[in-house]
N, C-alpha and C positions, 0 to 999 in steps of 0.2 A: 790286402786291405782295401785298395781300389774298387778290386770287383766285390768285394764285402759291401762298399758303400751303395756302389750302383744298385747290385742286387735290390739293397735296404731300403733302396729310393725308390726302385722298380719297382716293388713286390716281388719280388721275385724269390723263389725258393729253392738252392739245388741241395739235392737228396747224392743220394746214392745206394747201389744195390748192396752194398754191406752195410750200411745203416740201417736197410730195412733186413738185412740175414743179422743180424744185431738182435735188434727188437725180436724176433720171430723163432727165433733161433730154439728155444724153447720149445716151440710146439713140433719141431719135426716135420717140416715140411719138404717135399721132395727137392732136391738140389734145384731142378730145372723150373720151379714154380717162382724164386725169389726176383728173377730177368722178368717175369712176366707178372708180378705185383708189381715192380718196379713200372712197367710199360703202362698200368692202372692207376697210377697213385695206389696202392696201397701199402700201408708202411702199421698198418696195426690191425688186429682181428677187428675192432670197431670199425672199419671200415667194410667187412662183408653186411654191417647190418642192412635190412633197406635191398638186400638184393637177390636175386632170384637164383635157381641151379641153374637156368643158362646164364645169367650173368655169368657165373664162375666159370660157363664152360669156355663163354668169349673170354672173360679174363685169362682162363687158361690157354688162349689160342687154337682154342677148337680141338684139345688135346684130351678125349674122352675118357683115359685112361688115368690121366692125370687130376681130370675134373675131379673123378672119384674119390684116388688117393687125398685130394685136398677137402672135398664135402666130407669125409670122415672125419677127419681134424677137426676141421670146423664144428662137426656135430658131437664128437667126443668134445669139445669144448664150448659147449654149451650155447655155437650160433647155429641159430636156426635160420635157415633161406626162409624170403615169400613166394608165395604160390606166383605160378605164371599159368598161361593157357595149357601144357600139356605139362609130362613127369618123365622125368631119365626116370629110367628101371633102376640105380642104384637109391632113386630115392623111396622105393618102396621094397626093394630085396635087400641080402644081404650085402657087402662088398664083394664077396667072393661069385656069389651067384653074376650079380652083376658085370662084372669083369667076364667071368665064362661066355654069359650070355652075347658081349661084345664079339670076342673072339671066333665062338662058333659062327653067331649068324648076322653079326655087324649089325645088332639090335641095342639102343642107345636109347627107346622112349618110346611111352604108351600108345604115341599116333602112329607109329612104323608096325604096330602089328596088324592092323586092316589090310595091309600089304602084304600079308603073308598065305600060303596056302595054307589048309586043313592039315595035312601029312607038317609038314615044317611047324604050325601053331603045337601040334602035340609034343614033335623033340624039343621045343623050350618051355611046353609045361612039365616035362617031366624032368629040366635042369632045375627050374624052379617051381616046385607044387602049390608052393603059396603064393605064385604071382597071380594064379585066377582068382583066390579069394579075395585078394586084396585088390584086384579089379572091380570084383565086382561089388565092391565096399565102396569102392569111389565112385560107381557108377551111382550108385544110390543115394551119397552126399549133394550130388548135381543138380 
């Protein structure tokens, strides 16, 4: 009751990581995501609004696999990221290609392909066929 008062006096807020696996619990998020909304403040899907796919990806601890898993969620429930300066590959492929593409060539976003040879650019056009068109769709929105 003490630290109830203080808190109340302080502004102070304490949460906890089952309060927010509580709330959330619902949408199926990977076990290892709830430690790291917690470590964000985040404790409700309104809190992704307002923020970008790398946000999620620091939010998720630089955990690329994980970002994924959790931008699907998100985008199955109807939050949409805002644009930043480049694009993880999961936000323009599907989940699955995306993930491949990690795996095979540790390829995570549009600026990492300028760094790639002619022979290597062709094996992750043919994981994914429609990552050229929808490059070169973006390219043209610019």
């Amino acid at each position: 009751e003490e630290l109830e008062h203080i808190c109340k006096k302080n502004n102070i807020h304490i949460g906890s990581i089952q309060s927010i696996k509580d709330k959330l619990a619902q949408y199926n998020f990977p076990a290892g995501a709830y430690a790291k909304f917690f470590k964000s403040n985040i404790s409700s899907l309104d809190d992704f609004n307002y923020k970008t796919a790398h946000d999620l990806y620091n939010i998720c601890s630089q955990d690329y696999i994980l970002t994924i898993k959790v931008y699907y969620i998100l985008k199955k429930n109807g939050i949409i990221l805002d644009e930043w300066n480049d694009k993880y590959l999961f936000e323009i492929v599907p989940e699955k290609k995306a993930t491949r593409l990690w795996y095979r060539h540790q390829l995570s976003s549009i600026s990492q392909l300028s760094n790639r040879s002619a022979d290597e650019l062709q094996k992750i056009y043919t994981i994914s066929p429609e990552l050229l068109s929808k490059l070169n769709t973006i390219s043209k929105m610019k």
